[in-house]
C-alpha positions as a Markdown table, in Angstrom:
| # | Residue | x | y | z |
|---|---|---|---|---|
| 1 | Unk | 106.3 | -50.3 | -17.9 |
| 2 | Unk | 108.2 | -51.9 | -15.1 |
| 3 | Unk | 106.3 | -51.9 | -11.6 |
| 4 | Unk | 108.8 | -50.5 | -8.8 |
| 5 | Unk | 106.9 | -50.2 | -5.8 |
| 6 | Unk | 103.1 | -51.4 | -4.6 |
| 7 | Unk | 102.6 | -49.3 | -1.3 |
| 8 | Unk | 99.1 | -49.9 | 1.3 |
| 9 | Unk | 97.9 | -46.8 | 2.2 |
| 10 | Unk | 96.2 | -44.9 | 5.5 |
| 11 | Unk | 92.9 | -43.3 | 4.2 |
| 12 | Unk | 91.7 | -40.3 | 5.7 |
| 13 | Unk | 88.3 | -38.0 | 5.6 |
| 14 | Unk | 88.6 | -34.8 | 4.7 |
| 15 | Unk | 87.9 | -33.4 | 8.5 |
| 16 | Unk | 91.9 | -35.2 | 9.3 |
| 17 | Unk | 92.9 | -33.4 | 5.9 |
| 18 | Unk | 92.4 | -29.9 | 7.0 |
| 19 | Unk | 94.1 | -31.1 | 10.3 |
| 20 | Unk | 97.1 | -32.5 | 8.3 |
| 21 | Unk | 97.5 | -29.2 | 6.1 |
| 22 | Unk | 98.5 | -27.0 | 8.7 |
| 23 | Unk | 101.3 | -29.7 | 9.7 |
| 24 | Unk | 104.6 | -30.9 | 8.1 |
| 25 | Unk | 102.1 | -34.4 | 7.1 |
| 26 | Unk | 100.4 | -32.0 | 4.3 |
| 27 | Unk | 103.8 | -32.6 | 1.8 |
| 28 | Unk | 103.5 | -36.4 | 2.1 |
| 29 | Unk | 100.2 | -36.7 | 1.4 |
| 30 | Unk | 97.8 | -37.8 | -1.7 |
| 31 | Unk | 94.3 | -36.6 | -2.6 |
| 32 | Unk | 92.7 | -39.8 | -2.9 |
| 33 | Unk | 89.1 | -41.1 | -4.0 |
| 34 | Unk | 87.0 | -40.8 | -7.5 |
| 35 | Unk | 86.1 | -36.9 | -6.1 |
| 36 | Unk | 89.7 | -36.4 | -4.2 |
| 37 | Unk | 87.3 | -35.8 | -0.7 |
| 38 | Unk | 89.8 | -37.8 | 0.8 |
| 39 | Unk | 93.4 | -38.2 | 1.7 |
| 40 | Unk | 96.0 | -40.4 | 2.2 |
| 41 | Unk | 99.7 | -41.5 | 3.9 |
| 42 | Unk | 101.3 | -43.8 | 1.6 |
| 43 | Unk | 103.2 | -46.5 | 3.5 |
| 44 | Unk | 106.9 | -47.5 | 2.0 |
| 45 | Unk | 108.9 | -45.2 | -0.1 |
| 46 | Unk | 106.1 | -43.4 | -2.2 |
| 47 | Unk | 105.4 | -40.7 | -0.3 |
| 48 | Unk | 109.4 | -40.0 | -0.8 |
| 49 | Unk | 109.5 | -39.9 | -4.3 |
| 50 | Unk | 110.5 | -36.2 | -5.3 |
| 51 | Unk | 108.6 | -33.6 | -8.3 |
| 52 | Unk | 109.8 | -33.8 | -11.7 |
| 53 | Unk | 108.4 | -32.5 | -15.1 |
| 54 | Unk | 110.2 | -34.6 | -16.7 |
| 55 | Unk | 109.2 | -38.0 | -14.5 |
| 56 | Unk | 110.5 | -41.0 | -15.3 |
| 57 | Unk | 107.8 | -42.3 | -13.0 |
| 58 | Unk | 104.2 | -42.6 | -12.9 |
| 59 | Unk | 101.7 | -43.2 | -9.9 |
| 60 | Unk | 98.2 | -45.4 | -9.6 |
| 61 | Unk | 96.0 | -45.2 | -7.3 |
| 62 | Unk | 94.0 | -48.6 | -6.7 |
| 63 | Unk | 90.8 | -47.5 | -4.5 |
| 64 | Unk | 89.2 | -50.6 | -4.2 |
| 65 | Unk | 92.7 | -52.2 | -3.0 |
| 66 | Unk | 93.1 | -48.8 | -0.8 |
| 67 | Unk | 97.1 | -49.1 | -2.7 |
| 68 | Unk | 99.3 | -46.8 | -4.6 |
| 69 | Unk | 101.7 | -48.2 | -7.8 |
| 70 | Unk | 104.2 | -46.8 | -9.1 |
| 71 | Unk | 105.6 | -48.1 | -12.2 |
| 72 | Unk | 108.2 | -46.7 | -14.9 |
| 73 | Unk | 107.4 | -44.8 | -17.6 |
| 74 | Unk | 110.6 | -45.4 | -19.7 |
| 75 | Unk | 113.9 | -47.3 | -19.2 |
| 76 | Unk | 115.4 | -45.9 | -16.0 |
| 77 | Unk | 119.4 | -45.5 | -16.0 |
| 78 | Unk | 121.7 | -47.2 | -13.4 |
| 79 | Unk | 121.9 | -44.3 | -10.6 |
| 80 | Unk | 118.7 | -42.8 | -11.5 |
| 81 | Unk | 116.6 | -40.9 | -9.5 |
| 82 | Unk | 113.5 | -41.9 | -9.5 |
| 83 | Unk | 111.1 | -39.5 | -9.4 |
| 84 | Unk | 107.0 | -38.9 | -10.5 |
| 85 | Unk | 105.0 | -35.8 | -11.4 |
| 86 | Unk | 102.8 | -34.7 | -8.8 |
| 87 | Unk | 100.5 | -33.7 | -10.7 |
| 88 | Unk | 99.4 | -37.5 | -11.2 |
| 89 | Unk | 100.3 | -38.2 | -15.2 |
| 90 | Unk | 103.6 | -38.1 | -15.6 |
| 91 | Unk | 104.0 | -35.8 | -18.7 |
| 92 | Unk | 101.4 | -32.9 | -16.9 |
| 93 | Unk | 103.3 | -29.6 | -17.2 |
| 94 | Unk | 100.0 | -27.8 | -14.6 |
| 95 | Unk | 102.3 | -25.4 | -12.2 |
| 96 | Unk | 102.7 | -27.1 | -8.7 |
| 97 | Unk | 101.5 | -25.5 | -5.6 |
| 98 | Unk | 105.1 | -24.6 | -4.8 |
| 99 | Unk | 107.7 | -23.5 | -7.0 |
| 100 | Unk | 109.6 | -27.3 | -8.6 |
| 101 | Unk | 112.7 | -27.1 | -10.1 |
């Protein structure tokens, strides 16, 4: 696994999560913490990255560090889209909350 990006990240109760999911925010955002009663804004390109079943991608969430990873899950071609499952593990086939391609 090759690391792509290390991104900080804003955390945020779950009070400013029911805020952010009535706004255009709510797609850009993370669960985060051990019980997901928390979210967060990653900073950099990581809250860019797009859906894919097939993810050539996979995310980490450092909680201590208050950080998101993302690192390669195979050998990525020249052109590539890079992409992660959003779901979490890369190779999780759960249906979305929207309908993914």
């Amino acid at each position: 696994m090759k690391t792509i990006e290390i991104s900080s990240v804003l955390v945020m109760n779950s009070a400013a999560r029911k805020l952010l999911d009535q706004t255009a925010l709510h797609d850009y955002i993370f669960e985060w913490g051990a019980d997901e009663d928390h979210c967060c804004v990653a900073w950099g390109y990581v809250s860019m990255y797009n859906h894919s079943y097939q993810a050539n991608c996979e995310y980490f969430m450092d909680f201590d560090h208050q950080v998101i990873q993302i690192r390669t899950v195979r050998k990525i071609q020249q052109g590539e889209e890079l992409t992660i499952n959003y779901n979490g593990d890369w190779d999780n086939k759960k249906e979305l909350w929207f309908p993914a391609k």
